[in-house]
N, C-alpha and C positions, 0 to 999 in steps of 0.2 A: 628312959631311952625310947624314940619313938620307933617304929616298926620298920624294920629294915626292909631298903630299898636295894641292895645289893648282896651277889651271893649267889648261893645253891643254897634251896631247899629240898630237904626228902623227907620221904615218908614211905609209912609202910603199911596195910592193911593186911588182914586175915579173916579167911569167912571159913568158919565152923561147918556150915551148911554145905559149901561146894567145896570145900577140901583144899583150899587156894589158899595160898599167901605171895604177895605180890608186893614189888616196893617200885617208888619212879622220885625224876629229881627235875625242877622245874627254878632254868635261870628267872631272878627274882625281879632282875631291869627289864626283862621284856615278856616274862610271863611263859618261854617258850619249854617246852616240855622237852628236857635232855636227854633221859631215856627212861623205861620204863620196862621191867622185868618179871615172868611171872616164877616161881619157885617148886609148884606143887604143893604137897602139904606140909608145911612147916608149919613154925609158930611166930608171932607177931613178934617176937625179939628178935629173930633170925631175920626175915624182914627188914627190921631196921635199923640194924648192925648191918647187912649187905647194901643198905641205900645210902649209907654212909660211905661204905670203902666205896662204892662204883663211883661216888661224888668226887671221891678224892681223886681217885684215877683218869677221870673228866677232866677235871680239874690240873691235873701234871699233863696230861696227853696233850687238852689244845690250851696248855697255859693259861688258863682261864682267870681272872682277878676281878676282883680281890677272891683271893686263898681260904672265904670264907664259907663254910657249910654251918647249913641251921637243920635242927633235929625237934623237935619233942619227945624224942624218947630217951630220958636219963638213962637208961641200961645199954642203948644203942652208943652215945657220947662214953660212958664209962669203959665199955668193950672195945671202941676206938681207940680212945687214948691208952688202955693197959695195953692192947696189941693181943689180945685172949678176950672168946669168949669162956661165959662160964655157962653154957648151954650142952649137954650129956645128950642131945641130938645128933648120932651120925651123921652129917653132911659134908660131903668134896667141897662147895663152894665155902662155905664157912671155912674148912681147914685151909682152904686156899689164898682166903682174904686174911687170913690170921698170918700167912707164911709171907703173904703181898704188902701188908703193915709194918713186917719185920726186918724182910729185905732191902723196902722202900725205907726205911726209918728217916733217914737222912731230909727227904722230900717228904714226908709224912708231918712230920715234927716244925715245916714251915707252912701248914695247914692247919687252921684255926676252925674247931670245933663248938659250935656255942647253943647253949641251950634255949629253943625255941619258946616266947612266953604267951601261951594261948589265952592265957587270962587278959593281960594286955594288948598281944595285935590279932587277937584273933585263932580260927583253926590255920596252919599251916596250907601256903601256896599249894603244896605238893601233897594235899588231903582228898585222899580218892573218897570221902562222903559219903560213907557208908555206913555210920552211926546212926 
């Protein structure tokens, strides 16, 4: 498969050092940054389980197509698709994207979640580069 040209990409990064974890989602046709969130201190699954659901919700709100979100984080797509995370981190926004994937099911379930291959096209559009 060559490297997709269409879509939402997200991503999510976590710095140890300043206590931050931050996720953003970047249309894939023109490169343009769709938004971009900072969290406080979580952890880098939280992160990218939240860059995922605000994709989706992007994604329903300005109808966006194709219905396609790209991830690199298998726990992030796993967490999506069951509609739970399995993170023992107190957080309101997680309990809320878990309650927003359950609700939505319906429009959920006609978005297509596919696992990003950075071996093949690379780090992900929406890689804040901080490795």
């Amino acid at each position: 498969m060559m490297r997709p040209e269409q879509g939402v990409a997200t991503d999510g990064a976590h710095s140890m050092k300043r206590g931050v974890t931050r996720y953003r989602a970047i249309d894939l046709a023109t490169g343009e940054l769709l938004f971009e969130n900072n969290l406080g201190n979580q952890t880098i699954n939280i992160g990218e389980f939240l860059g995922v659901v605000e994709a989706a919700k992007y994604i329903i709100e300005h109808d966006f197509t194709p219905r396609i979100i790209y991830t690199d984080s298998q726990t992030a797509l796993t967490w999506f698709t069951e509609k739970r995370t399995a993170s023992r981190k107190k957080n309101s926004a997680v309990k809320k994207a878990e309650i927003f994937l359950k609700v939505m099911a319906a429009e959920i379930d006609r978005i297509q979640v596919i696992h990003w291959n950075t071996t093949e096209w690379g780090e992900i559009p929406a890689d804040f580069n901080e490795k």
